[in-house]
FITISE-237676 format. One record per residue (C-alpha): residue number from 1; x, y, z. Coordinates in Angstrom, 1 decimal, always signed. Layout:
! FITISE-237676
+-----+--------+--------+--------+
: num :      u :      v :      w :
+-----+--------+--------+--------+
: NUM :      X :      Y :      Z :
...
+-----+--------+--------+--------+
END
This chain:
! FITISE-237676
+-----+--------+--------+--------+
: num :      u :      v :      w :
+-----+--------+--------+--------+
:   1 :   +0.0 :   +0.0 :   +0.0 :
:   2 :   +1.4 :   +3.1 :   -1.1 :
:   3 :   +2.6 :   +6.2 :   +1.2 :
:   4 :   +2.1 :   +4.6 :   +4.3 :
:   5 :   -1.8 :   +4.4 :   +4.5 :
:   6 :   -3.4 :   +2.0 :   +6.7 :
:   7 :   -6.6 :   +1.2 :   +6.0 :
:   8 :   -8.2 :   -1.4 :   +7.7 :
:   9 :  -12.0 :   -2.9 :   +9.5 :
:  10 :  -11.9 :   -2.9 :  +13.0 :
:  11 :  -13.7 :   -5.4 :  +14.8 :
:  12 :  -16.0 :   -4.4 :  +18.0 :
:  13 :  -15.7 :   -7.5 :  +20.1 :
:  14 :  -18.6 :   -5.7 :  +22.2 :
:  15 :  -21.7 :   -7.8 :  +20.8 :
:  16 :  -24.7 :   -8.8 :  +22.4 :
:  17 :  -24.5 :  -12.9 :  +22.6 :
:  18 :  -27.6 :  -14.5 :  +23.1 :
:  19 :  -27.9 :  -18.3 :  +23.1 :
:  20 :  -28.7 :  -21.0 :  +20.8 :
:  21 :  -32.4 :  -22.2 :  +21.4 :
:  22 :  -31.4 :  -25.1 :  +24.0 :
:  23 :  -27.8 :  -24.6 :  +24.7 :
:  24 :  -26.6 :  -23.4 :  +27.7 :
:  25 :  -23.8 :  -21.9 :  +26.9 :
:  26 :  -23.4 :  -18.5 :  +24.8 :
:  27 :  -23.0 :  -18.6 :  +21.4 :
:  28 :  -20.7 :  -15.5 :  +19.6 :
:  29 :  -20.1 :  -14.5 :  +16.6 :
:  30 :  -16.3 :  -14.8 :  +15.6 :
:  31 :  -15.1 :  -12.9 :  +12.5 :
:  32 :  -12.1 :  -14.6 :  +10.5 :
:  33 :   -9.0 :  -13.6 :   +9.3 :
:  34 :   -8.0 :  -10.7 :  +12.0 :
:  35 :   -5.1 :   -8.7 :  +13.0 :
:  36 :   -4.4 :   -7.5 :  +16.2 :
:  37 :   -2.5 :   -4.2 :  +16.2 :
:  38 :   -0.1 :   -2.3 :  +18.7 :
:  39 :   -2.7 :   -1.0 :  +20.2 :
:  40 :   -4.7 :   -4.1 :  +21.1 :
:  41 :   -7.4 :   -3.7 :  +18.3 :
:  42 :   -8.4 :   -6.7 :  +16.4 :
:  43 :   -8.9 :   -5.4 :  +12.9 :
:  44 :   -8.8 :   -6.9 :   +9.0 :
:  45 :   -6.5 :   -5.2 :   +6.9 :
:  46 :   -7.4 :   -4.0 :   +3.7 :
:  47 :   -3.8 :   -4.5 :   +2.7 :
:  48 :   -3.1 :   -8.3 :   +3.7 :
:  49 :   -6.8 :   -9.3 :   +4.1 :
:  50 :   -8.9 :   -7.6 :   +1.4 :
:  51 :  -12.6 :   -7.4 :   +2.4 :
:  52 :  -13.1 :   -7.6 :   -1.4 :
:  53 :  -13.3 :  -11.2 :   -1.4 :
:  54 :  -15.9 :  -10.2 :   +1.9 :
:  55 :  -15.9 :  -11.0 :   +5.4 :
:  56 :  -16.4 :  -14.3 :   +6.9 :
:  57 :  -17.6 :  -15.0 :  +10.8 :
:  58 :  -18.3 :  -18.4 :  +12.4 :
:  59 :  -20.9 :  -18.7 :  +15.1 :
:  60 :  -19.9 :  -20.8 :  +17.9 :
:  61 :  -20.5 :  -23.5 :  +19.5 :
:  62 :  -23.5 :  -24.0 :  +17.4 :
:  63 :  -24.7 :  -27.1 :  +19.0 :
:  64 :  -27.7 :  -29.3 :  +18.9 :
:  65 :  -27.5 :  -28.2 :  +15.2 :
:  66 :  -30.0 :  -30.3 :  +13.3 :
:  67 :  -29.5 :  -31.1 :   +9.6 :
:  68 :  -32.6 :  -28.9 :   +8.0 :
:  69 :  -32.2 :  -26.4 :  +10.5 :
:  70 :  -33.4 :  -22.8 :   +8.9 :
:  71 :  -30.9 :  -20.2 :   +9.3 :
:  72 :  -31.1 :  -16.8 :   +8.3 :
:  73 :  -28.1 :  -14.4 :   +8.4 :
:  74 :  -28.8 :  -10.8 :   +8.4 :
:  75 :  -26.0 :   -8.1 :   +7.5 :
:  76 :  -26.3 :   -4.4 :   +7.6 :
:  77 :  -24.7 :   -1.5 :   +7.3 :
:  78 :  -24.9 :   +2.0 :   +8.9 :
:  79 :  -22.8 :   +5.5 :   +8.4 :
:  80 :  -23.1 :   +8.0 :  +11.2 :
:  81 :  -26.3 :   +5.9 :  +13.1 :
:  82 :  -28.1 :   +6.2 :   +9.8 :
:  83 :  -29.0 :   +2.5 :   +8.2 :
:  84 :  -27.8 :   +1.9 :   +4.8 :
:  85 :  -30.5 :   +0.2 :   +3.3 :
:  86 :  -28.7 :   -1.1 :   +0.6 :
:  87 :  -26.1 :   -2.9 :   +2.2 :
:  88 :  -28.5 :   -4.8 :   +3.7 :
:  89 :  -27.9 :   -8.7 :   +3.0 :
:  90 :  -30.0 :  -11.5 :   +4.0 :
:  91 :  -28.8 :  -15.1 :   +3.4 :
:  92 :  -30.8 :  -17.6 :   +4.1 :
:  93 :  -29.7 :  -21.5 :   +4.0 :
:  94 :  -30.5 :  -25.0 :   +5.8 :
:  95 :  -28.3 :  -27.2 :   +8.2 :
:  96 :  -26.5 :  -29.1 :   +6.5 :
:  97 :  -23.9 :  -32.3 :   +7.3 :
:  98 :  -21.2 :  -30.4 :   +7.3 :
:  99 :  -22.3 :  -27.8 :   +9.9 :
: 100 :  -23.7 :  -30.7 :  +12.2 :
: 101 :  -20.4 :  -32.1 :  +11.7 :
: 102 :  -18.5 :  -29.5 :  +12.9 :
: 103 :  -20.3 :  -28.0 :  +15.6 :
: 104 :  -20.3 :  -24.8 :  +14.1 :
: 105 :  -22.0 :  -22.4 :  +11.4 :
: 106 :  -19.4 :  -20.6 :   +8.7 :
: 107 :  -21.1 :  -17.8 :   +7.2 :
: 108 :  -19.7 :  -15.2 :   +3.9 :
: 109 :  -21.1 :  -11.9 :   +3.3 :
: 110 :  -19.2 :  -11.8 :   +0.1 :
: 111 :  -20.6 :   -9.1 :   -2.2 :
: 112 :  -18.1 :   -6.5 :   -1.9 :
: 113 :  -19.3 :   -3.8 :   -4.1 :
: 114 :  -22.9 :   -3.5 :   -2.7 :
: 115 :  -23.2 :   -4.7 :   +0.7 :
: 116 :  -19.4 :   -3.9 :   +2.5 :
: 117 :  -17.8 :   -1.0 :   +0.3 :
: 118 :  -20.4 :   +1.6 :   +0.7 :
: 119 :  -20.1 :   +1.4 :   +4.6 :
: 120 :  -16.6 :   +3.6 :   +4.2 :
: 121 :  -16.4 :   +4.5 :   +7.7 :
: 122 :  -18.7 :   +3.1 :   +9.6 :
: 123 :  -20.5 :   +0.3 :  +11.9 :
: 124 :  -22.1 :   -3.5 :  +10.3 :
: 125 :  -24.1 :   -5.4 :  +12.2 :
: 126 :  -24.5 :   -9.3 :  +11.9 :
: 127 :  -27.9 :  -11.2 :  +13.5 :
: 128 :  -28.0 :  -14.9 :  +13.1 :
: 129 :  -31.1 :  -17.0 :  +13.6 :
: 130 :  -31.8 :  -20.5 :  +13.8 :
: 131 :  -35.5 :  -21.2 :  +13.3 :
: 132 :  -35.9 :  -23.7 :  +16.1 :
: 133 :  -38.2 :  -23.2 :  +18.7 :
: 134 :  -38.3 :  -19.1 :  +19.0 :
: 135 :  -34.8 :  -18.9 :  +17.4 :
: 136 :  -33.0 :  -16.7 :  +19.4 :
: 137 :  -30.7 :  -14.4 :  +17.5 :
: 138 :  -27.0 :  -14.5 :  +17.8 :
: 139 :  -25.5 :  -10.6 :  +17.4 :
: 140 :  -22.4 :   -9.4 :  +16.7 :
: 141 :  -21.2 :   -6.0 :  +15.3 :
: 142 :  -17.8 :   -4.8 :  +13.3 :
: 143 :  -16.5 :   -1.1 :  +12.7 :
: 144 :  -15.8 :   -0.3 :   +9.1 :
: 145 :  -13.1 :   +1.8 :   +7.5 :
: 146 :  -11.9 :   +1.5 :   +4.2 :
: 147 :  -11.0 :   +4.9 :   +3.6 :
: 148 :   -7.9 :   +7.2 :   +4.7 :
: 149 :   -8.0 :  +10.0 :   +6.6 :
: 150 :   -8.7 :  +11.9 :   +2.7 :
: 151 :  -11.6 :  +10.0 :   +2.1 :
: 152 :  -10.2 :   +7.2 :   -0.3 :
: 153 :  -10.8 :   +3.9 :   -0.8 :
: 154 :   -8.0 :   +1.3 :   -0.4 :
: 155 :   -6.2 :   +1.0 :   -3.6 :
: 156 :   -8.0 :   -1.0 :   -6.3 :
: 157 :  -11.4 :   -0.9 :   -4.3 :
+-----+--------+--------+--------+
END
């Protein structure tokens, strides 16, 4: 990255967890491929880590998992408190072996140009549901900046 711009998403590890319908212990939301900085701040780089190819978070422990399950990922973003409607992704999926398997649910918000890009500098938030029973919602929540202190993107975004 050219003259010495860091650009980066920081992660707000300050979500609301709410169990699993019928597990006892809390389920979180974990996004992947972090950095920690200096400064203690866990944070995706835009240099090493693109968010281009989108941001990935695993929901754990997931379990009791039933193959079928409905699950229903929510993903918004917001600039300055105000909702950006379209950022808004919902991705909606069942079980399957796999995710029994492991224990665990994998999830992609991968469309770069609409849903993560237009956020610049602000705030996503991430609600998970498992339709079983009253499906409680797992939450979690990750700052956004993908811009300098001019107002660019990172280079080639």
């Amino acid at each position: 990255m050219g003259n010495g711009q860091i650009l980066f998403l920081n992660i707000d590890r300050n979500a609301t967890l709410m169990p699993i319908q019928g597990d006892e212990k809390m389920s979180e939301i974990t996004f992947l491929r972090t950095y920690t900085d200096p400064d203690d701040t866990e944070l995706i780089n835009c240099n090493s880590d693109t968010p281009t190819r989108g941001v990935t978070f695993e929901i754990r422990p997931a379990r009791g998992l039933k193959l079928g399950d409905a699950i229903q990922t929510t993903w918004v973003g917001s600039f300055r408190g105000e909702e950006l409607p379209d950022t808004k992704k919902i991705i909606g999926r069942f079980v399957n072996e796999e995710d029994v398997n492991k224990g665990y649910l994998e999830e992609t918000v991968g469309d770069y140009q609409t849903c993560i890009k237009p956020i610049r500098n602000g705030t996503a938030d991430v609600r998970v549901v498992i339709n079983r029973d009253e499906g409680n919602p797992v939450l979690g929540s990750i700052r956004v900046i993908l811009i300098n202190g001019l107002g660019d993107y990172c280079p080639g975004h």
